[in-house]
C-alpha positions in Angstrom: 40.3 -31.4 54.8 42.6 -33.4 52.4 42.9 -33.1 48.7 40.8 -36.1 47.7 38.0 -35.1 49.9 37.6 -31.5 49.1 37.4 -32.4 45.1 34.8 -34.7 45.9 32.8 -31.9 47.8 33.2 -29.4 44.9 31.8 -32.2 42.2 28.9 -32.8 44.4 28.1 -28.6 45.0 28.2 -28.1 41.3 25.9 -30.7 40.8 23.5 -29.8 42.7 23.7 -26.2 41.2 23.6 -27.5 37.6 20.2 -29.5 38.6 19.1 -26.3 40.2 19.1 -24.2 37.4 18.2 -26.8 34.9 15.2 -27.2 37.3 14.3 -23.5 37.0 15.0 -22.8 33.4 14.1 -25.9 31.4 15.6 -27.4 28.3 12.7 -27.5 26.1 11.0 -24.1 27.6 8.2 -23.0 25.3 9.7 -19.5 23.1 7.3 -16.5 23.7 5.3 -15.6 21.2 7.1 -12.5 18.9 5.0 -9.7 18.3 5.4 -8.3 15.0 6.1 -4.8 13.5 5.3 -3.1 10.2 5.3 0.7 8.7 5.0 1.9 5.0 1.8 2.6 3.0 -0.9 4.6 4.2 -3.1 3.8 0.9 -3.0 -0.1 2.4 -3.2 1.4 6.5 -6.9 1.0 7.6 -7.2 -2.7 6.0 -3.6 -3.8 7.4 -5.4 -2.7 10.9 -8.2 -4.2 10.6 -6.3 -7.7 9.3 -4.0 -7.3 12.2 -6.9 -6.2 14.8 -8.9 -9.8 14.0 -5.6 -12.3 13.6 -4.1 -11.0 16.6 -7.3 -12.1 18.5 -7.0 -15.3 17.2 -3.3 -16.0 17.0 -2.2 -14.1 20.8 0.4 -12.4 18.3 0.4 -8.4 18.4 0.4 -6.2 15.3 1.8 -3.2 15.5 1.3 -1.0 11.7 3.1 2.6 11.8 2.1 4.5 8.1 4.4 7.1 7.1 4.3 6.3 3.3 5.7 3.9 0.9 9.3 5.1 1.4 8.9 4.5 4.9 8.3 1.4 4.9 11.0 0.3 2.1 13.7 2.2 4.0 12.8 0.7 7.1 12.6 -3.2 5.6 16.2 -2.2 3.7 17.3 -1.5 7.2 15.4 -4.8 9.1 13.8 -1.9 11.6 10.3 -3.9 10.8 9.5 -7.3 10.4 7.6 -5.9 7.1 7.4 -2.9 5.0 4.4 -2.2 2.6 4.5 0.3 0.2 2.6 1.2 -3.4 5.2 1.6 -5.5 7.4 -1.8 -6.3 10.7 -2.8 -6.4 13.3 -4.2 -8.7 14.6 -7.4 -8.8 18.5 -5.8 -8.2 17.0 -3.5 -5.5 15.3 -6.9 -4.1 18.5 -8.5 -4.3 20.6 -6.2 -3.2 19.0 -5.8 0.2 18.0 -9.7 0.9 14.2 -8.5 0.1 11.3 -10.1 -0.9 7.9 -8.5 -1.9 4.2 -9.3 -3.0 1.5 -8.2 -3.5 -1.4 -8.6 -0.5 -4.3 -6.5 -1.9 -5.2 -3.6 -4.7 -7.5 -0.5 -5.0 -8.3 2.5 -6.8 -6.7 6.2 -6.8 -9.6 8.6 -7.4 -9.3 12.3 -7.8 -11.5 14.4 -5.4 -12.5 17.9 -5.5 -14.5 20.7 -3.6 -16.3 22.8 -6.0 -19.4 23.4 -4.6 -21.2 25.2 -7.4 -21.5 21.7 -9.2 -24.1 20.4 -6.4 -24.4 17.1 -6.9 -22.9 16.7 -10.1 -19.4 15.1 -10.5 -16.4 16.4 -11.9 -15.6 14.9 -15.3 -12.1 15.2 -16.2 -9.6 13.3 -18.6 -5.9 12.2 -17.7 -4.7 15.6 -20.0 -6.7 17.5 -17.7 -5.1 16.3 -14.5 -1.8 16.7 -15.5 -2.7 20.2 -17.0 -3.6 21.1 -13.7 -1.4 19.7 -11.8 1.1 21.0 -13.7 -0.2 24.3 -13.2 -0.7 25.1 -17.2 -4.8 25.1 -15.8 -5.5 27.6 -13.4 -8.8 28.2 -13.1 -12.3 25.9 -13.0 -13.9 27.7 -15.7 -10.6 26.6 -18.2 -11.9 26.3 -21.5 -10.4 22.6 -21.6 -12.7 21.6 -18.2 -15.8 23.7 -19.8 -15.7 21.5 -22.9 -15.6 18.3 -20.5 -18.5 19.5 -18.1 -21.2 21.0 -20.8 -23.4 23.0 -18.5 -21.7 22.4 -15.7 -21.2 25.9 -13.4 -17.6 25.9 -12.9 -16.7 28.7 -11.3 -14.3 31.6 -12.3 -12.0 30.8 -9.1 -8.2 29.8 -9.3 -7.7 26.2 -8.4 -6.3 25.2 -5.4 -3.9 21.8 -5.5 -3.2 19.7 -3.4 -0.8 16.5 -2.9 1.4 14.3 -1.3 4.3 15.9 0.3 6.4 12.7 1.6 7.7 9.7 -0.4 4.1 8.0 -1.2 3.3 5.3 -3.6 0.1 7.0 -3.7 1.6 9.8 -5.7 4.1 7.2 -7.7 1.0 5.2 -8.9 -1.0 9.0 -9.9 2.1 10.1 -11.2 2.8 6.8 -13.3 -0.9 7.5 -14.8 -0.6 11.1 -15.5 3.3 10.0 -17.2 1.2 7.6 -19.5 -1.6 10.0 -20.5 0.5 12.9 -20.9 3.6 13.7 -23.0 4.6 17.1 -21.0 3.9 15.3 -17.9 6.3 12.7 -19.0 9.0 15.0 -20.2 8.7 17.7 -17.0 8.3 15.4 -14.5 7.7 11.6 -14.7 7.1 8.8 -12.2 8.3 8.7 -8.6 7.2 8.6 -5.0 8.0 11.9 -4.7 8.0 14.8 -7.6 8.8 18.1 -7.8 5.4 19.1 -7.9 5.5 23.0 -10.0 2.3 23.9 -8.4 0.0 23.4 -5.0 0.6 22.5 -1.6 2.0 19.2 -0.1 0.8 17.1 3.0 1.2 13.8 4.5 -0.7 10.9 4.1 -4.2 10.1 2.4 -6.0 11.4 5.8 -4.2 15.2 5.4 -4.9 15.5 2.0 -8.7 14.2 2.0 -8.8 16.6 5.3 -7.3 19.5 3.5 -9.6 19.3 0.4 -12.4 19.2 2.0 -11.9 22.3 3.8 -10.5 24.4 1.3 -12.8 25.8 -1.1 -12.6 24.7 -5.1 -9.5 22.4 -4.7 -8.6 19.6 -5.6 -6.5 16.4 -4.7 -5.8 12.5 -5.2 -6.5 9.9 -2.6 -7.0 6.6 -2.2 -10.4 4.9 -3.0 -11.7 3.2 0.0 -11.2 6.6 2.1 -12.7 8.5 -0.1 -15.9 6.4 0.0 -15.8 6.0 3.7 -15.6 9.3 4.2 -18.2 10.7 1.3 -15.6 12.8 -0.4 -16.9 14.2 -3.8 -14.6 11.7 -6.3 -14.2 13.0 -10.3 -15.5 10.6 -13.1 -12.4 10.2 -15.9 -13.3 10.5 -19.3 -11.2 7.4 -21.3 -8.7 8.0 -24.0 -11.7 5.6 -26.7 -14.2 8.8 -25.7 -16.0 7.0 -23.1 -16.5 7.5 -19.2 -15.3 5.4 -16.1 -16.1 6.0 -12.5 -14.1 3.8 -9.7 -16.0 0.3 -8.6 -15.0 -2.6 -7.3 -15.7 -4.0 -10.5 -13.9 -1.4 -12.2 -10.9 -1.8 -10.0 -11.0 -5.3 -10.1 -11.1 -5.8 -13.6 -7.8 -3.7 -13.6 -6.8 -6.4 -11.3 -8.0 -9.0 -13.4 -6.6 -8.1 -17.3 -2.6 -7.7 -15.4 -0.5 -10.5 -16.4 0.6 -11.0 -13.3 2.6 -14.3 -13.9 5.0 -13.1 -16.4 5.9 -10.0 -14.0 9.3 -10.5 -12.4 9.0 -10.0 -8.4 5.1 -9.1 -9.1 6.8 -5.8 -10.2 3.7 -4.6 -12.1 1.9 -1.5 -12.1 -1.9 -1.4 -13.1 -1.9 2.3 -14.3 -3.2 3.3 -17.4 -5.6 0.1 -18.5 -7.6 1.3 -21.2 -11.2 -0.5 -21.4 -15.0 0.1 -21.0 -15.5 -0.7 -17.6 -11.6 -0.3 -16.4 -10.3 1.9 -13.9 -7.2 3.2 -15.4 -5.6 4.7 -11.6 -5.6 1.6 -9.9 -3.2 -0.1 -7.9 -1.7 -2.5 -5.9 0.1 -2.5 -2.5 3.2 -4.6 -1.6 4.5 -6.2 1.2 7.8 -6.1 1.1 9.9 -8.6 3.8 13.4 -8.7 5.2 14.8 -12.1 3.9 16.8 -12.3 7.0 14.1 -11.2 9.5 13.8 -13.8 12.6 9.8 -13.6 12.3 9.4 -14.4 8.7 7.5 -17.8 9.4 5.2 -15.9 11.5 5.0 -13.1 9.1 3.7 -15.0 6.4 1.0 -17.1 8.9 -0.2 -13.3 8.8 -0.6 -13.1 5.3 -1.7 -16.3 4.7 -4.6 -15.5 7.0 -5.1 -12.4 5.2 -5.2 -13.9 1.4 -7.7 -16.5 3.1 -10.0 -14.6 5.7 -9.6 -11.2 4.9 -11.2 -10.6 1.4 -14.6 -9.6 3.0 -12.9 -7.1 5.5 -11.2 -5.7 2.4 -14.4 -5.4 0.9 -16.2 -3.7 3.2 -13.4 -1.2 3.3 -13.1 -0.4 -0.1 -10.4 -2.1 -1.2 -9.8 -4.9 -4.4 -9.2 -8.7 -2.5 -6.3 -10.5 -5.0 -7.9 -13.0 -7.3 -7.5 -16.8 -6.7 -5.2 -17.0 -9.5 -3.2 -14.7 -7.6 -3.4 -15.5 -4.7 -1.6 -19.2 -5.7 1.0 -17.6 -7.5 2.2 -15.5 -4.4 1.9 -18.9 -2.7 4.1 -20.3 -5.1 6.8 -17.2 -4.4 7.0 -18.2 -0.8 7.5 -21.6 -0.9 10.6 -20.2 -3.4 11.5 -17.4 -1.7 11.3 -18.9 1.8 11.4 -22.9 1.5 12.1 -23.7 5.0 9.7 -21.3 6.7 6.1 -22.0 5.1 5.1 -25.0 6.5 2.7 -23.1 8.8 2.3 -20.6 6.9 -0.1 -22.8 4.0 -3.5 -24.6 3.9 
């Protein structure tokens, strides 16, 4: 075969194969659908399911929600191991920065102290935030403590030590508890303070909302903090706070929600704002909000923040129903207005 004719056979065999494979993979093939991946708060956990549960049905996109606590999910959106992270406890604009994160907030609730005395009967606990960090702190010991007795006239507290009981892994849970008991109390400011976790001087440490609510209920005349929806779900005796004006406040959704309500969330950087401590007649002063915090970088964001925008729309009855505070309208269009900032080229699908 001579030159000529042989490169003339090759040009023609490659053709073919190029039309081959442009016949089996075409150009404009449709991209699967991403499933998405998210970890963190286990305050936010049943209503994150339940969100993800009825979009995926109507989007084909999988949800997949792993708890752990608020630290789990910020180390794991630091690290872009999740398309999302949600945790309790915010971040700062440099830690933001610094890690090509952006965060805000999808939905709020109450922290509510519960307890297992069962000489009360049916009658609640009342308690005040010096109280709590009295005995968390371990300067109260016992239920008949002359500083509970004086808050529960006639009530039978029992002479029996008190058993406490609290988060044991980084939890924004505890950080939001923590940053109330660090506004009401001056030791508790000085010993301790605010974090996700704390070097807790007395009781015994567990994981997640579930444990603790588990552990409380099972161990007699002990007490705990949890997160408000549970706790109603699951008919767990909750304490009523006594305010620093003198007056009494049990958690509500209207209680919470006014919390929600009197924030001024548009002058808060990064909606880094923490609802803790809100003094008023029918304010819960332990309530909070949770965060979604999302990798800037992450190849799913657009498809992300269809989630959420789902979520914000459709999912303030589901949230209801559960326990938890839906985001006002007002705030709802200022987190609107931080995407179309933080991410202008991604959420065109993602609005109205």
């Amino acid at each position: 075969m001579n030159t000529t004719r042989f490169r003339t056979l090759n040009r023609l065999l490659f053709t073919v194969a190029t039309a081959l494979v442009a016949t089996a993979t075409p150009a404009f093939a449709a991209k699967p659908v991403e499933d998405l991946h998210g970890a963190g708060s286990t305050f936010v956990q049943p209503i994150l399911k339940e969100w993800a549960y009825n979009w995926s049905t109507k989007s084909g996109v999988k949800i997949t929600y792993d708890g752990g606590g608020s630290g789990v999910g910020i180390s794991k959106a630091k690290a872009g191991d999740v398309d999302f992270g949600a945790s309790d406890a915010p971040l700062g604009d440099e830690e933001l920065a610094a890690n090509n994160l952006v965060q805000f907030p999808i939905v709020a609730g109450g922290i509510v102290v519960i307890e297992n005395i069962s000489s009360l009967g049916r009658r609640r606990l009342q308690v005040n935030g010096q109280a709590l960090a009295d005995i968390f702190m371990g300067k109260i010991t016992r239920w008949n403590d002359p500083e509970l007795a004086a808050l529960n006239p006639g009530a039978a507290l029992p002479d029996t030590p008190i058993t406490v009981v609290h988060r044991s892994e980084g939890s924004g849970t505890t950080y939001n508890f923590t940053a109330y008991l660090t506004r009401v109390s001056p030791a508790w400011a000085a010993k301790l303070g605010t974090g996700k976790t704390v070097s807790w001087p007395v009781g015994t440490g567990t994981e997640g909302n579930q444990n603790v609510a588990n552990m409380v209920s099972n161990t007699p005349d002990s007490i705990g903090y949890v997160e408000y929806g549970y706790a109603l779900a699951h008919n767990l005796r909750i304490a009523t706070l006594h305010t620093a004006s003198g007056g009494t406040v049990f958690p509500t959704q209207t209680t919470i929600r006014n919390a929600v309500d009197a924030a001024d969330w548009a002058h808060a950087s990064s909606f880094n704002l923490l609802l803790v401590g809100t003094e008023g007649k029918d304010v819960w002063p332990i309530a909070a909000t949770t965060w979604v915090i999302i990798p800037n970088k992450s190849p799913n964001v657009q498809k992300t923040l269809e989630f959420f925008r789902w979520a914000l729309d459709n999912g303030a009855e589901l949230a209801d129903a559960q326990g938890y505070t839906p985001l006002p309208p007002k705030l709802v269009k200022l987190v609107e207005k931080s995407w179309a900032k933080s991410f202008p080229a991604k959420t065109a699908l993602a609005s109205h």
